[in-house]
Backbone as numpy.savetxt, mean C-alpha at the origin, in Angstrom:
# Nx Ny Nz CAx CAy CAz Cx Cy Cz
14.17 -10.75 17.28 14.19 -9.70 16.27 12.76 -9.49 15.77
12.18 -8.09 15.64 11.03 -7.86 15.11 10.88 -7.93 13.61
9.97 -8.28 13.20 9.38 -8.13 11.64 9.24 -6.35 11.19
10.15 -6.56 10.50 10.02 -4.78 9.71 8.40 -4.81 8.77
8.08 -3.68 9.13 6.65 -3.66 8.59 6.82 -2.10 7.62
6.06 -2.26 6.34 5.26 -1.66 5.19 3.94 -0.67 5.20
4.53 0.35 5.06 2.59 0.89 5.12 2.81 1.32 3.35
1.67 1.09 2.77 1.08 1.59 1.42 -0.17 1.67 1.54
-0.07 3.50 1.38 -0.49 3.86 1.42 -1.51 4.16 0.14
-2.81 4.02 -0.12 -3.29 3.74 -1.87 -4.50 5.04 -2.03
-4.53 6.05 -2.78 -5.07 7.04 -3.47 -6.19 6.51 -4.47
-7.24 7.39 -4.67 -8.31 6.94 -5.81 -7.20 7.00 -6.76
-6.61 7.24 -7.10 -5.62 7.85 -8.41 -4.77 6.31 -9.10
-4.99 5.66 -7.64 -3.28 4.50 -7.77 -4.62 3.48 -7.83
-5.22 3.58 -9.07 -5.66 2.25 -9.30 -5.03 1.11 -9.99
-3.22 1.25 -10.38 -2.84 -0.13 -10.66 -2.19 -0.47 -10.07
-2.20 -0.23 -8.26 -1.55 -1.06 -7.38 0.41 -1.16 -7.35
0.92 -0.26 -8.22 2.50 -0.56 -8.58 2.64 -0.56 -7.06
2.59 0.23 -6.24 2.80 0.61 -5.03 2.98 -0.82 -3.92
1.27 -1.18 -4.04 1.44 -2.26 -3.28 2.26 -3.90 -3.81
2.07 -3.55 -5.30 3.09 -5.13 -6.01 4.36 -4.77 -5.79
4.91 -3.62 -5.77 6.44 -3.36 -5.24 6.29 -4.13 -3.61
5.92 -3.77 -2.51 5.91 -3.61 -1.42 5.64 -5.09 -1.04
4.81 -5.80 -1.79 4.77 -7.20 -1.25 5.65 -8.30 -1.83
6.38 -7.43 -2.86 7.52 -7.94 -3.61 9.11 -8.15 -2.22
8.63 -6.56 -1.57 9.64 -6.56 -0.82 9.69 -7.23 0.72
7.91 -7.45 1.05 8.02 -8.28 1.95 8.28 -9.80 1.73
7.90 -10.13 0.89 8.51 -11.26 0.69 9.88 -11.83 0.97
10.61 -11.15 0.43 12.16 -11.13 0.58 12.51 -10.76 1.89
12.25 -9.59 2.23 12.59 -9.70 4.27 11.70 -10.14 5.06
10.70 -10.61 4.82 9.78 -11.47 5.75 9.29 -10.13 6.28
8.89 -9.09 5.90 7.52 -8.17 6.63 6.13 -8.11 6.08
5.64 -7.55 7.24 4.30 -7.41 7.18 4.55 -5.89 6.58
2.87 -5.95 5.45 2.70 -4.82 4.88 1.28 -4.67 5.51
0.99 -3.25 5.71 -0.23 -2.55 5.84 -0.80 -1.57 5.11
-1.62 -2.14 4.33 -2.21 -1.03 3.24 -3.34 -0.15 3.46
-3.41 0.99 3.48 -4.47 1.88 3.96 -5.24 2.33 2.39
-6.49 1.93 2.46 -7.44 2.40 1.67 -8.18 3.23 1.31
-8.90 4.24 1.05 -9.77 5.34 1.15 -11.01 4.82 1.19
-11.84 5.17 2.24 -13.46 4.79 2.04 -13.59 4.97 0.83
-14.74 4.44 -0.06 -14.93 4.89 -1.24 -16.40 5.38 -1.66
-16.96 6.04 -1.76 -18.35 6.84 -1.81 -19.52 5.95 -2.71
-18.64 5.25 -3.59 -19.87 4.10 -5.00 -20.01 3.36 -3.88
-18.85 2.47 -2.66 -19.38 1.66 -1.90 -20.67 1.78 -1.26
-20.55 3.69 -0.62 -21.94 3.62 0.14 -23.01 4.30 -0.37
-22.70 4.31 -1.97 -24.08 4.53 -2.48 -24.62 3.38 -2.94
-24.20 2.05 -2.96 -24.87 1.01 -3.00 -24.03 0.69 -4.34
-23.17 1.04 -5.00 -22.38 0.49 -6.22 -21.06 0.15 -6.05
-21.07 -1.05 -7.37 -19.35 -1.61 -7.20 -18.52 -0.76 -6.59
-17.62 -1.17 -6.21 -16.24 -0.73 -6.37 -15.00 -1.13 -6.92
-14.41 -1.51 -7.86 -14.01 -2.17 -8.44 -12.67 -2.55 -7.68
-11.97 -0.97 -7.58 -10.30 -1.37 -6.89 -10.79 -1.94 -5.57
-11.73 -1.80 -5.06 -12.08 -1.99 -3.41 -11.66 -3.89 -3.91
-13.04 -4.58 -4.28 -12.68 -6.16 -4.97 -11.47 -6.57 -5.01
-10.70 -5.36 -6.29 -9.28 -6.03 -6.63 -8.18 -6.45 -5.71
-8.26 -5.09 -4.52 -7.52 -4.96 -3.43 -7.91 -6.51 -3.01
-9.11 -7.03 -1.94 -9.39 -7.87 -1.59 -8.89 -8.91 -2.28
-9.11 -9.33 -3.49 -8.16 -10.43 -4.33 -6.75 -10.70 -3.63
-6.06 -9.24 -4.01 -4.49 -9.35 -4.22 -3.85 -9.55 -2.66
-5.15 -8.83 -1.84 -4.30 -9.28 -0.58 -4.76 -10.61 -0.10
-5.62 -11.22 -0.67 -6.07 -12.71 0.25 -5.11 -13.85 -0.69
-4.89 -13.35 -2.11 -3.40 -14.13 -2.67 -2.46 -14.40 -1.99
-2.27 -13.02 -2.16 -0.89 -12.72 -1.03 -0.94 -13.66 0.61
-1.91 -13.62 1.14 -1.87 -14.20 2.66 -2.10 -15.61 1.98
-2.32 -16.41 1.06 -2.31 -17.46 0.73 -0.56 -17.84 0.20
-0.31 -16.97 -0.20 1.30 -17.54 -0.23 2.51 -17.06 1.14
1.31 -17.13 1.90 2.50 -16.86 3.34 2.98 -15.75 3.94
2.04 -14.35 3.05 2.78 -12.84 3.72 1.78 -12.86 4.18
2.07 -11.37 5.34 0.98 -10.96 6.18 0.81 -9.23 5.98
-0.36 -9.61 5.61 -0.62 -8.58 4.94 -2.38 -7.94 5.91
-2.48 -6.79 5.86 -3.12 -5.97 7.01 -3.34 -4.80 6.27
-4.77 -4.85 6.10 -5.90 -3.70 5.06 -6.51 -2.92 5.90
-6.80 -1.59 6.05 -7.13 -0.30 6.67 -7.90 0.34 5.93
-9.60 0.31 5.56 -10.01 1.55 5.00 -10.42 2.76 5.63
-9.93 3.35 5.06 -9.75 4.98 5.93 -11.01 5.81 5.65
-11.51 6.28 7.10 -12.57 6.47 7.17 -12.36 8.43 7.50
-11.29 8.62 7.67 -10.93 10.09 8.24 -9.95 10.67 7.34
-9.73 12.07 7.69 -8.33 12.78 6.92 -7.25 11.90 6.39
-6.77 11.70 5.45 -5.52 10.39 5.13 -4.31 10.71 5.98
-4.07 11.80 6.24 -2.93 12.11 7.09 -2.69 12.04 8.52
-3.92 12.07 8.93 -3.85 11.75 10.92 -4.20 10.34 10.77
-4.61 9.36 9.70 -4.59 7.88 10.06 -3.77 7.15 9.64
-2.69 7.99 9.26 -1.21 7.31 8.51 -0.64 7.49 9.63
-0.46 8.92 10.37 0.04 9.05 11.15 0.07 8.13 12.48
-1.53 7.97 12.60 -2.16 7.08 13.69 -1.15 5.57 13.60
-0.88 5.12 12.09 -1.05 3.72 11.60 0.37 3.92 12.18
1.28 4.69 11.68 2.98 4.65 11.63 3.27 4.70 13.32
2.95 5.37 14.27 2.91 5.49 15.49 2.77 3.93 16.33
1.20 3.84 15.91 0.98 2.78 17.03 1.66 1.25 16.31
1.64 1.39 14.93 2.23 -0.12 14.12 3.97 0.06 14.00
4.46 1.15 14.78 5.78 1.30 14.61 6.35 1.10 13.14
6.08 1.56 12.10 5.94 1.18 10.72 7.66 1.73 10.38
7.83 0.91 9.61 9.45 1.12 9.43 9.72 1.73 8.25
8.63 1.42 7.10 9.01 2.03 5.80 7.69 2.29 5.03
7.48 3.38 4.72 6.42 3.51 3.60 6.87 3.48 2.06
6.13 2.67 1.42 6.00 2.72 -0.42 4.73 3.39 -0.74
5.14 4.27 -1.27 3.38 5.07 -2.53 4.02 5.10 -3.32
3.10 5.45 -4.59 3.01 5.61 -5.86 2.67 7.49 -5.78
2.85 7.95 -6.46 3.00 9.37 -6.57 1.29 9.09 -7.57
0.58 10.40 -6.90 -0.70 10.56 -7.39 -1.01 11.68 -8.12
0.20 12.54 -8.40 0.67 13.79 -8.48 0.69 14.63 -7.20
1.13 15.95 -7.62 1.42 17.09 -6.88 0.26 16.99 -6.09
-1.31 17.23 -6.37 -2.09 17.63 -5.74 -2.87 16.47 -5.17
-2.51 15.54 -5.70 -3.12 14.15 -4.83 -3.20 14.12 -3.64
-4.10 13.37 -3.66 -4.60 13.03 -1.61 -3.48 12.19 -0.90
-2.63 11.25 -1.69 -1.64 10.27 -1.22 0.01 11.46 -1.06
0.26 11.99 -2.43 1.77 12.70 -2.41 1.46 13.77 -1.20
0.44 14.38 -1.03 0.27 15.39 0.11 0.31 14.65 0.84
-0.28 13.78 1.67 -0.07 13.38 3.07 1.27 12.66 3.40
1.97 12.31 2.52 3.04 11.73 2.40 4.46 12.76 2.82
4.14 13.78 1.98 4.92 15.23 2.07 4.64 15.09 3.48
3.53 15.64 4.14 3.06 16.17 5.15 3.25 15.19 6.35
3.71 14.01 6.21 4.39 12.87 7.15 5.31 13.05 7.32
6.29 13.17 6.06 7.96 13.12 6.33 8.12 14.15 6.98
7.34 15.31 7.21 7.55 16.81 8.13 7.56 16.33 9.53
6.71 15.36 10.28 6.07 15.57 11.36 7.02 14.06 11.49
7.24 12.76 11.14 7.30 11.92 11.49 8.94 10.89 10.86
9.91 10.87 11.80 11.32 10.63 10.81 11.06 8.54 10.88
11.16 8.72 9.18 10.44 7.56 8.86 11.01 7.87 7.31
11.62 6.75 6.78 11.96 6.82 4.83 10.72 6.19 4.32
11.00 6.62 2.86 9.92 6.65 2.25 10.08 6.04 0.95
9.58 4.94 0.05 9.74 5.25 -1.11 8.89 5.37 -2.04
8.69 5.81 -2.87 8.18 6.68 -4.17 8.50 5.35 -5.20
7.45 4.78 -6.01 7.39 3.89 -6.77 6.66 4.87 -8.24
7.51 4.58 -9.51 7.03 5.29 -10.52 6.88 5.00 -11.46
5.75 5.17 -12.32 5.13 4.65 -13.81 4.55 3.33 -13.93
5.18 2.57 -14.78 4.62 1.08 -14.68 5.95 -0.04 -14.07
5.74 -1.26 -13.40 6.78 -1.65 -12.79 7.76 -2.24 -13.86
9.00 -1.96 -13.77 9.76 -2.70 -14.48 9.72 -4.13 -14.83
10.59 -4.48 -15.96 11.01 -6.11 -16.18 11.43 -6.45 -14.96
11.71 -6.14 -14.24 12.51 -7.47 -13.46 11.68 -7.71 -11.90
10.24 -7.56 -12.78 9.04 -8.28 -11.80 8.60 -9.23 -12.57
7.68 -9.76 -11.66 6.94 -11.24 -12.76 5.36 -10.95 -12.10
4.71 -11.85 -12.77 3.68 -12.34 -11.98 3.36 -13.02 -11.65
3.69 -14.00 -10.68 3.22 -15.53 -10.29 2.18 -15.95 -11.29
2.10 -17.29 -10.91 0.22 -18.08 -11.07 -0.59 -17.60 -10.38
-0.52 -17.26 -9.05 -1.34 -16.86 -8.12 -1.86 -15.58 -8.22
-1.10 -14.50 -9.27 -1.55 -13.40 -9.42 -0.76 -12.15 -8.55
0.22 -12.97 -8.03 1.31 -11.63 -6.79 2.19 -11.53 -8.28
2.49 -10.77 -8.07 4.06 -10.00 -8.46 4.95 -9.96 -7.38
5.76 -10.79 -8.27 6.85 -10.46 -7.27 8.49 -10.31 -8.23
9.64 -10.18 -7.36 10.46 -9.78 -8.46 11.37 -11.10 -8.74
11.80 -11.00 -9.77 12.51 -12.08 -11.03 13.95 -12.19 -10.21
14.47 -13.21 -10.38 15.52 -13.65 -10.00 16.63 -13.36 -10.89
């Protein structure tokens, strides 16, 4: 049996991650791999922080320290032909985003997937509910 795999997909917009703490909440529980696609970020290559770029790095080297497998993508092209690229060749079974609004770079390419590519989707919204936690380690994951 194959490992069902995660794409989260992450927008300048989705800087508090609900998206990906849902998603590694849920690999946990079925044993998949998640793949998170990033946006190049422009402070990187002007020579300044990046802050979510760091945070990301944190939350996913947590995460592979408590046993998920987890697989980071910064996207260097259109967000929509390297989702597409990602869902194709990683046979991706389920996408989680966070809604960036209407005109966001993430809800558009997302729209513009479910057209071209039959694949469910879910839509994570506002701040995450009670019935997550946050480890010691700094994952979220959900409450028993």
């Amino acid at each position: 049996m194959s490992r069902e795999k995660i794409l989260v997909p992450l927008g300048p917009a989705n800087h508090d991650f609900n998206a990906l703490y849902h998603a590694l909440s849920v690999a946990e529980r079925i044993q998949a791999k998640v793949y998170v696609v990033y946006p190049g970020n422009q402070k990187a290559a002007a020579g300044r922080p990046d802050w979510m770029a760091e945070h990301l790095k944190e939350l996913i080297g947590k995460a592979c320290q408590q046993g998920l497998a987890v697989s980071c993508h910064i996207s260097a092209g259109p967000l929509l032909a390297e989702l597409v690229d990602i869902i194709n060749e990683q046979q991706i079974d389920l996408i989680i985003f966070e809604s960036d609004g209407d005109n966001g770079l993430v809800t558009k390419a997302i729209n513009e997937v479910l057209t071209t590519v039959p694949i469910q989707a879910v839509q994570v919204n506002g701040k995450p509910t009670s019935t997550y936690r946050l480890r010691k380690d700094g994952v979220k994951c959900r409450s028993s």
